[in-house]
C-alpha positions in Angstrom: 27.6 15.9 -3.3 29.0 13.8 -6.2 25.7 11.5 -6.8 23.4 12.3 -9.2 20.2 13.3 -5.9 18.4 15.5 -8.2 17.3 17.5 -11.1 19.4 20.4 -11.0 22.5 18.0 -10.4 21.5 16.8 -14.2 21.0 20.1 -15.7 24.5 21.0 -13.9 26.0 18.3 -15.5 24.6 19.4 -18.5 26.1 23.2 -18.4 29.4 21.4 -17.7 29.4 20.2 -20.9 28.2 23.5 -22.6 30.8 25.0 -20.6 28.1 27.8 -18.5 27.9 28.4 -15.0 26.1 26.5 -12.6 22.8 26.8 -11.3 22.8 27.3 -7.8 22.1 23.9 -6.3 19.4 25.8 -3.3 17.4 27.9 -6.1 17.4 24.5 -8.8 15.5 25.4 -11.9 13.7 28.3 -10.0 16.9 30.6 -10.5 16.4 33.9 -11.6 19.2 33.0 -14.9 18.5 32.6 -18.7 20.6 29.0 -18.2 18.1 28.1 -15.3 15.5 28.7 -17.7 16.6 27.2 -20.6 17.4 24.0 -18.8 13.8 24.3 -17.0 12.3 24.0 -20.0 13.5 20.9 -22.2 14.5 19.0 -18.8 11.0 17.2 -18.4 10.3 16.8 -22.0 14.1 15.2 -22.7 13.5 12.9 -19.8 10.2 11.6 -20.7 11.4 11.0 -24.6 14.6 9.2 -23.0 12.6 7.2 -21.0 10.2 6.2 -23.5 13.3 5.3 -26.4 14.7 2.3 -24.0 13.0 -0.2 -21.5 15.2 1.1 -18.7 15.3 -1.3 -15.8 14.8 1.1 -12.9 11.7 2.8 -14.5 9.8 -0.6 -15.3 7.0 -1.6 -13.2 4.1 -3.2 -12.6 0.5 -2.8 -10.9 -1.9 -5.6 -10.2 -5.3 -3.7 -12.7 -9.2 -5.1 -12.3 -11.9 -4.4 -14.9 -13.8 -1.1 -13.9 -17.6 -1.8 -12.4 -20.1 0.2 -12.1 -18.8 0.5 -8.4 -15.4 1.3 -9.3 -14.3 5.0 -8.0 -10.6 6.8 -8.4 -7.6 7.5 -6.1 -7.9 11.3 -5.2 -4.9 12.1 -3.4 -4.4 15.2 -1.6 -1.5 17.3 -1.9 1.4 16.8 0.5 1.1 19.1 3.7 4.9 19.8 5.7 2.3 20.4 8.9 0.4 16.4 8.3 2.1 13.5 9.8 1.7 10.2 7.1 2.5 6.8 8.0 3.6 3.7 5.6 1.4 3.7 2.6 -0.2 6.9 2.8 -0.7 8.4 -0.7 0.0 11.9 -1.8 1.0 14.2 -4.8 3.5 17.1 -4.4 3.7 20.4 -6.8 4.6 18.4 -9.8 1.4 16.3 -9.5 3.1 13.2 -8.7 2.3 10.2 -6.9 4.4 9.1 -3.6 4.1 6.3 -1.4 5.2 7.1 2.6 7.7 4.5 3.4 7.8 5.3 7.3 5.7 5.9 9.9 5.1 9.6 11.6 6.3 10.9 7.9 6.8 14.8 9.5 8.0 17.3 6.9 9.7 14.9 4.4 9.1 16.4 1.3 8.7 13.7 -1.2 10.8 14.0 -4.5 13.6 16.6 -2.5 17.2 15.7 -1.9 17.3 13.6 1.4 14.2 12.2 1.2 14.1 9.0 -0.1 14.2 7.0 2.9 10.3 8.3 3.5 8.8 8.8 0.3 9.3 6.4 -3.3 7.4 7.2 -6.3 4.1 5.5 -6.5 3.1 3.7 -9.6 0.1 1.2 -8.4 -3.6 1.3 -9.1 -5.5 4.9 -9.5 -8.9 2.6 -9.7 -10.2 2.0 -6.6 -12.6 -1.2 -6.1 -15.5 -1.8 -3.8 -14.1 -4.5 -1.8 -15.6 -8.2 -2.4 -14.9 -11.2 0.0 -15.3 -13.5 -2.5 -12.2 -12.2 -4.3 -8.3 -12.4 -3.3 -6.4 -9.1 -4.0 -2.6 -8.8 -5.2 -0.1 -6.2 -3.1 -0.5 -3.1 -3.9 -4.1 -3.4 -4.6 -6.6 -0.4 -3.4 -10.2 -1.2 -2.4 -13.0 0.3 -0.4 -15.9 -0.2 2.1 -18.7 2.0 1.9 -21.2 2.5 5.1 -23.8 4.3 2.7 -23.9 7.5 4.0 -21.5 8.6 2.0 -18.6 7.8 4.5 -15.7 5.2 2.7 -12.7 3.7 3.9 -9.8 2.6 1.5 -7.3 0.0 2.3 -3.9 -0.9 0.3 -2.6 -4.6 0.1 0.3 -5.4 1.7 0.2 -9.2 0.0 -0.3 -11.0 -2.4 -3.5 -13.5 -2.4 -4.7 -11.4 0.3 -8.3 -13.2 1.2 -8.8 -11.4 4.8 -11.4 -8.5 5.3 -9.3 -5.3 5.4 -10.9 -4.0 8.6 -10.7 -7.5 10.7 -8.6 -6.7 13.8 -6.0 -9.4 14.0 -6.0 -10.9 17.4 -2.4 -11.1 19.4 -1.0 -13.8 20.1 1.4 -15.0 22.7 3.6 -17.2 19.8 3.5 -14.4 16.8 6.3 -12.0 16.4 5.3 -8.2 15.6 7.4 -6.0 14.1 6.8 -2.0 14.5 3.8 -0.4 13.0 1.6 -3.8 13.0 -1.6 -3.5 14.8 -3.5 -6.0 16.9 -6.7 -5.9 19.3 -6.6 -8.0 22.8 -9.6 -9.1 24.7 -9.9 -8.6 28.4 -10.3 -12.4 30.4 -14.1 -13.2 31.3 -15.1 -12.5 35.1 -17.4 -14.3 37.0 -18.1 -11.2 38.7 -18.4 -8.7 36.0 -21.9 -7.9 34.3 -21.8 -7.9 30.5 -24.0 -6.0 28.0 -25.0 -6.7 24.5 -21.8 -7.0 22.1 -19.5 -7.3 25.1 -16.7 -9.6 24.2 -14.5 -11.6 26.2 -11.1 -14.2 26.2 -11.6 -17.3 27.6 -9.9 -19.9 29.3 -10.6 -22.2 26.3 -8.3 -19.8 24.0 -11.8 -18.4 22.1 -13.2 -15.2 21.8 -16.9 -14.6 22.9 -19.5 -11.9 22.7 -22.5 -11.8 24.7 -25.6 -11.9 23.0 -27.8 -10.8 25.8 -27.7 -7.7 28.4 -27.4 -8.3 31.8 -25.2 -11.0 31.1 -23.9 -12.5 34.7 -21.7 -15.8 35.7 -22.2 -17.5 32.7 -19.2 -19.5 31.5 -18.7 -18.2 27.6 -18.2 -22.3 26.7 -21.1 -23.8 27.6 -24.0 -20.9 27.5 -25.0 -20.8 24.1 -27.7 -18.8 24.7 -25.8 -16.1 26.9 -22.5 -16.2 24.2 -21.6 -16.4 20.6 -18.2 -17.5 19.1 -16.4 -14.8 17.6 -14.7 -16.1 14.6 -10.9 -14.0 14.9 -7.7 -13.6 12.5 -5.0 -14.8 14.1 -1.6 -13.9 11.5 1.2 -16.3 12.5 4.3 -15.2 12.2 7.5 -17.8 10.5 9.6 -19.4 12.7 13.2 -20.1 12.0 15.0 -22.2 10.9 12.2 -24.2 9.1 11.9 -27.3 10.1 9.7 -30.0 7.6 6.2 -28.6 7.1 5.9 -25.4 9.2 5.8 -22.9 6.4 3.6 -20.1 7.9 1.0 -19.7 4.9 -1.6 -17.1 5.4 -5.3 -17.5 6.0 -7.0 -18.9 2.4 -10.4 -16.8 3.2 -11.4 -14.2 5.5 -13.1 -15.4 8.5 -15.5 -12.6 8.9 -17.2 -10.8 6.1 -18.5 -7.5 4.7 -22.4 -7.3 5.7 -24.4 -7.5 2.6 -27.6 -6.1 2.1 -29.4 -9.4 0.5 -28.1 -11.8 3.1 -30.1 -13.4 5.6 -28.2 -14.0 9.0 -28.8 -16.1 11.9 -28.6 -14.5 15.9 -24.7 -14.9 16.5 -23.6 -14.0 13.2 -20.5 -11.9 12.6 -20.4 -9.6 10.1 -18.4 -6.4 8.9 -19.4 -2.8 8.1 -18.2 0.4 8.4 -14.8 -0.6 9.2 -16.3 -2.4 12.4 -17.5 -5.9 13.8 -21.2 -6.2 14.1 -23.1 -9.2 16.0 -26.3 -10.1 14.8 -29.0 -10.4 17.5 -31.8 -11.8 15.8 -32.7 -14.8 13.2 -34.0 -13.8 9.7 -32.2 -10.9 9.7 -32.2 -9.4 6.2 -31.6 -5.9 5.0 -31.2 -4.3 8.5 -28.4 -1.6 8.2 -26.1 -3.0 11.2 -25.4 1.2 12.5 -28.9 1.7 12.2 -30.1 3.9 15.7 -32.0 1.5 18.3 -31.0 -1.6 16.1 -32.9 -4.9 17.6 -30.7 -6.5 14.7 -27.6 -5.9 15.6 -25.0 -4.5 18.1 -21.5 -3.9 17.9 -18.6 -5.9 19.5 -17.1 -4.1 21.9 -14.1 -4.8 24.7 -11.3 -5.0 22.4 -8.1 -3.3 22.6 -6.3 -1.8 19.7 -2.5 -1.8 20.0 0.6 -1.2 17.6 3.7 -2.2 18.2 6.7 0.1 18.5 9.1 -2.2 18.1 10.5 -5.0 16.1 10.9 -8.6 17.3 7.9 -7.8 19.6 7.2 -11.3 21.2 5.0 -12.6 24.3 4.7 -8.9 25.6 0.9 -8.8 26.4 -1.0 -5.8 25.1 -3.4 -5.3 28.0 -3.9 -6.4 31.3 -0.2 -4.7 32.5 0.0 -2.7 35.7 -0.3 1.0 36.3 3.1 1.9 36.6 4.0 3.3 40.3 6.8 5.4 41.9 6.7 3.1 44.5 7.2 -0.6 42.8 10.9 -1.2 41.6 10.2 -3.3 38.6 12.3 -6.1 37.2 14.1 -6.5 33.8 11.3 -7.1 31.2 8.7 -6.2 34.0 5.8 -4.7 31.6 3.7 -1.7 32.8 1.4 1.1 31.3 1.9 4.3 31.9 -0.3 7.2 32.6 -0.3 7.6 28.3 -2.1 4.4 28.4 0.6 2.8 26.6 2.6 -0.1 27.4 6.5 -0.1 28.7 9.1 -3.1 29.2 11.7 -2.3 31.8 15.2 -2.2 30.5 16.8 -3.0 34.1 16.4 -4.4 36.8 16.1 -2.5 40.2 13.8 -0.1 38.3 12.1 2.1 40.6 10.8 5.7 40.1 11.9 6.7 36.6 8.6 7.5 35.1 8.4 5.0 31.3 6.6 8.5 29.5 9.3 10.4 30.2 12.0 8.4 30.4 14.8 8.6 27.3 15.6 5.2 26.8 17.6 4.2 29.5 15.1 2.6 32.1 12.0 1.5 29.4 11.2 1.1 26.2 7.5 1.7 24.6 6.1 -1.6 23.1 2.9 -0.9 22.4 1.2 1.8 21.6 -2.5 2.2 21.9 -2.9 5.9 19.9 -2.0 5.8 16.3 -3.1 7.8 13.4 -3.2 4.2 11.2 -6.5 2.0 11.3 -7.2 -0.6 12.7 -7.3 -3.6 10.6 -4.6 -6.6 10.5 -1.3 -6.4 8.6 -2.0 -7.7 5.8 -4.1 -4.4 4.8 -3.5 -0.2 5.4 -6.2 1.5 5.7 -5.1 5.2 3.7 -7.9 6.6 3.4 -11.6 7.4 4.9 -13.4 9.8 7.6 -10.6 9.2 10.3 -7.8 10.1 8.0 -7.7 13.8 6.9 -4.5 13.6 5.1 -5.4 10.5 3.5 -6.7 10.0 0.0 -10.1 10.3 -1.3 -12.3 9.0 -3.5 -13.9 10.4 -7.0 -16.1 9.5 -9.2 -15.0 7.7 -12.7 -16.8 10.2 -15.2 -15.5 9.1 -18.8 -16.8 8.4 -21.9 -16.8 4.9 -22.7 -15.5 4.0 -26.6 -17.6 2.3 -28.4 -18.4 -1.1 -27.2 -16.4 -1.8 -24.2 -17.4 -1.3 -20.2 -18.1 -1.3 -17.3 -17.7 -4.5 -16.5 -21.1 -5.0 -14.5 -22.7 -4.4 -18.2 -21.5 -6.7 -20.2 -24.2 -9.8 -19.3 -21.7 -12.3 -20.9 -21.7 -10.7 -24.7 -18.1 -10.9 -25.4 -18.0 -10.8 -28.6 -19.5 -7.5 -28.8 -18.6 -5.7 -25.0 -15.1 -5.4 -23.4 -13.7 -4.2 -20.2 -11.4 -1.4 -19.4 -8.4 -0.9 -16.8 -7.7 2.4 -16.0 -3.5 2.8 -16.7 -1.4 3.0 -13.0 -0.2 6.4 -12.0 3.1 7.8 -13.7 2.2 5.2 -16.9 4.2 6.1 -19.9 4.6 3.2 -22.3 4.2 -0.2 -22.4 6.9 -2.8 -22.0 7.0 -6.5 -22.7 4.7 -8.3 -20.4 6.1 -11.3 -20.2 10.0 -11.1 -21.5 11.5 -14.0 -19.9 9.0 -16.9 -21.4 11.2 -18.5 -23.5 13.6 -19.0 -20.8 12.2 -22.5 -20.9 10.5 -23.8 -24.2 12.4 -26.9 -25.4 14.7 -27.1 -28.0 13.6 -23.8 -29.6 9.7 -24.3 -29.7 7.5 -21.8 -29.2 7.4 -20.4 -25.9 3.5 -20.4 -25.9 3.3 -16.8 -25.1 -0.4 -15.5 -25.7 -1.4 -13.3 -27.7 -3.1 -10.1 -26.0 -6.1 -8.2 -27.4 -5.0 -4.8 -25.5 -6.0 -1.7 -27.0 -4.6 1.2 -24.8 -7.1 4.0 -25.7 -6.6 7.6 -23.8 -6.2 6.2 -19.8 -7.9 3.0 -20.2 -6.7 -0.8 -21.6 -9.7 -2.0 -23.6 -9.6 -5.8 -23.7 -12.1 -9.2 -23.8 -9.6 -10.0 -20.9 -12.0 -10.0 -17.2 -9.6 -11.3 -14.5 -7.0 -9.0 -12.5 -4.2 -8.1 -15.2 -0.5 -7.5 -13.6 0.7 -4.6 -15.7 4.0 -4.3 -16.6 4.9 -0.8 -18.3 7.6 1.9 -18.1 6.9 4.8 -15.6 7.4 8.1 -15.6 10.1 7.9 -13.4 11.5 11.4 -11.7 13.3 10.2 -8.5 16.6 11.4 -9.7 18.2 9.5 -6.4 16.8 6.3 -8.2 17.9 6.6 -11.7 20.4 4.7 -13.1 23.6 7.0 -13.0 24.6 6.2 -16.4 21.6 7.2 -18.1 21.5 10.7 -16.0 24.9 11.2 -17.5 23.3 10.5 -21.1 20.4 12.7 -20.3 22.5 15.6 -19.4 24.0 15.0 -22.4 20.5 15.6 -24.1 20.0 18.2 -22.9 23.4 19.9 -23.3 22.5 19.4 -27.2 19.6 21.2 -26.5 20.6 24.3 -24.6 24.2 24.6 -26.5 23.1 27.2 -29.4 21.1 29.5 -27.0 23.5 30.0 -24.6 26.4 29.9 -26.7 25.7 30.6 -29.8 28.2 27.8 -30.9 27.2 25.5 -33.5 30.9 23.7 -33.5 29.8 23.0 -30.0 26.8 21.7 -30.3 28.3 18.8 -32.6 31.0 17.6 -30.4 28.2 17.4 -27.5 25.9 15.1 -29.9 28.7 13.0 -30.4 29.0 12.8 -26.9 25.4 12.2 -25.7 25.6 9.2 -28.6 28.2 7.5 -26.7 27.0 8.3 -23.2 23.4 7.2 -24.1 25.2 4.1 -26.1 27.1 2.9 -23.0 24.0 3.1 -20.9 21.7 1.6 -22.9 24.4 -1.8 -23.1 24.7 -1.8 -19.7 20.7 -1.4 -19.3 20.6 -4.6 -21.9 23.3 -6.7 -20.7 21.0 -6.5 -16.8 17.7 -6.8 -18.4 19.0 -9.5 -20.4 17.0 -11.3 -23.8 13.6 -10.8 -24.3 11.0 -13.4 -26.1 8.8 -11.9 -28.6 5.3 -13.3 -29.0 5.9 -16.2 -31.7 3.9 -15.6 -35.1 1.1 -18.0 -35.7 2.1 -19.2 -39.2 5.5 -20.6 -38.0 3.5 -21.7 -34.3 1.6 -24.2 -36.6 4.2 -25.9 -38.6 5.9 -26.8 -34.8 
């Protein structure tokens, strides 16, 4: 393979220029050779200082960071299993303790960081703080937070947006005019029946396009709309998707707060309020209810909402295909194109063809159905804008560990400071793979006028071991290079310097040629030159902070 894909290709490219013998491209640096060794050895080391002389575009990036609180717990990712299936978001760290982020769904046997693999796994480089989720807040992509039920049970959520206001664990409700696309998950009501009987928390669709839940057991013929006593309004999130072309005003912008919220323990709720804990929709039962745990056994507080069908959609471009409420596919029915059914897996198939009759959707190959939705998946619940990665349900998924550190003098947790800013600041704990920091801000002067300054603010960072210690309180979006190993990622020009480097390095041992050791320097000089012109000339000019004594004579 020509490319630069991996390590060993760089250290290869390396012995070419020392004139040795290749590694062997299966074994890589765990060759049985002195030359696998010696390259082995200053590989990581050269490529860290490399990365760390030159603000390399591919290996800059940035991570949304909040102040750490005396709630604030860390990412604990498990190691990467070849037997654990991961979806889109999952977390993990392989032999080299670093961070990946699954790309894909049913991630089985991709091991991140190998040859091949890069359509599943990409190094991860967000947040390794975890915060207790607050619905008074709006989170950044990327961002991790977490629910705790108090028992010592969590879940933890990534954000897929930015000003993401919506409770992580809301179930998004379909919708006959949204377009899914595959992996998105949404719950579906069954229609209210005259006829059925309904128990406490049982929730229903109605006619009127709401969502009720009954309030009362024994709950016959009484229409949702008008029997307040009997129903409650469920307030839903309902994610619209954009229509196109856009025409005038009908920008799609999401919901501006969440329309449920996390349960808190001082809150006083009314009968027929909604509220959120342990990843699920609890209705409250009672007025003046305050401090009742919602899953506490024989509750006369509260009941769950119940009814609602979780589906994900296996395709993309999923429109108007109905969740629930689909026949029982039968031998005996020849279905129509589009015809939806569910099959004996309890998922749901469109047809393909018309004149469908007996070709069974689970086992079928593709030619007579198609799966649209399906309703078992190792994902959460949740709605789109949020993945839930981690808790009780997910095995594979990441943890959760306690922030044990020794705080330098004067600054955090957050939660301690009672307003004395002069004396108390805040730390950030540094995103995963951090190396160095960059520029935050390089492109400011892009638009000051005539020269002036480009009133780029001064920052009162301190980065002391792991942590940013600032005055600063609100979310800071990090910019700083990463310890970048994806080989497959890297710009090709600076692997072709790097080899260099490390042909410099490994020369004189293997050799024993100190003639040839100077006419590789010379060449790492102008390999490296050439990629750090072209890294410039794409990065383009950077602003520098402008000094106060010339700011004030503007």
């Amino acid at each position: 393979m020509p490319e630069f894909q991996s390590r060993t290709d760089i250290g290869n490219r390396a012995l070419q220029h020392v004139g040795a013998e290749l590694i062997d491209a299966t074994l890589g640096f765990t060759e049985n050779s002195k030359r696998a060794q010696h390259v082995a050895q200053c590989y990581g080391k050269l490529r860290q200082a490399e990365l760390q002389r030159t603000g390399w575009r591919f290996a800059i990036k940035r991570a949304a960071l909040r102040a750490i609180d005396s709630n604030t717990m860390l990412v604990d990712a498990s190691l990467w299993s070849s037997s654990a299936a991961y979806f889109v978001n999952s977390i993990v760290i392989n032999e080299d303790n670093t961070y990946w982020r699954s790309l894909i769904n049913n991630n089985l046997a991709n091991s991140p960081g190998q040859v091949g693999t890069d359509f599943a796994w990409e190094p991860y480089f967000g947040p390794l703080s975890v915060s207790l989720y607050d619905s008074s807040q709006a989170y950044f992509n990327g961002e991790l937070v977490y629910t705790a039920a108090g028992d010592g049970t969590y879940n933890v959520y990534y954000s897929n947006t930015n000003t993401n206001a919506v409770h992580p664990a809301l179930p998004n409700q379909w919708s006959r005019t949204t377009t899914y696309f595959i992996s998105q998950v949404v719950q579906a009501f069954p229609a209210w029946s005259n006829a059925t009987t309904y128990s406490q928390g049982g929730t229903v669709s109605f006619t009127d396009g709401n969502v009720y839940s009954s309030l009362v057991s024994g709950n016959l013929n009484h229409l949702p709309s008008i029997s307040l006593g009997y129903w409650a309004l469920m307030p839903t999130l309902t994610l619209q998707s954009q229509a196109v072309p856009i025409f005038g005003n009908t920008l799609v912008v999401g919901p501006q707060s969440s329309p449920v919220f996390e349960w808190t323990i001082g809150s006083t709720y009314s009968i027929g309020t909604f509220v959120m804990f342990d990843a699920s929709m609890w209705l409250s039962i009672a007025n003046n209810n305050t401090g009742n745990i919602p899953d506490a056994p024989s509750s006369i507080y509260w009941v769950a909402v119940t009814g609602g069908t979780l589906a994900m959609s296996a395709i993309n471009l999923n429109f108007a295909n109905n969740p629930i409420g689909n026949p029982v596919w039968s031998s005996l029915t020849t279905y129509a194109e589009d015809a939806l059914v569910t099959g004996s897996d309890s998922n749901v198939y469109i047809s393909l063809i018309a004149g469908n009759l007996n070709n069974n959707p689970i086992t079928d190959t593709g030619a007579h159905w198609t799966a649209v939705w399906a309703t078992s998946f190792p994902q959460g619940a949740g709605n789109s804008q949020w993945t839930q990665i981690g808790g009780s349900a997910f095995p594979s998924g990441v943890a959760l560990t306690s922030i044990s550190i020794g705080y330098p003098l004067n600054s955090g947790p957050i939660s301690g400071m009672n307003g004395q800013m002069a004396a108390n600041r805040n730390m950030y704990r540094l995103p995963a793979g951090y190396l160095c920091p960059v520029m935050q801000d390089p492109k400011a002067g892009s638009i000051s006028f005539l020269g002036a300054p480009s009133g780029l603010m001064y920052r009162d960072w301190n980065i002391e071991g792991n942590y940013i210690v600032t005055q600063d309180t609100a979310t800071i979006v990090f910019r700083f290079m990463a310890d970048f190993t994806d080989v497959s990622r890297m710009n090709p020009m600076f692997c072709e310097g790097l080899a260099a480097r490390i042909a410099e390095a490994v020369c004189e041992p293997l050799t024993q040629s100190t003639a040839k050791i100077q006419s590789i320097r010379l060449s790492y000089k102008e390999r490296m030159g050439e990629a750090r012109l072209r890294n410039a000339i794409e990065i383009g000019a950077e602003e520098p902070p402008m000094d106060d004594y010339i700011s004030t004579r503007f």
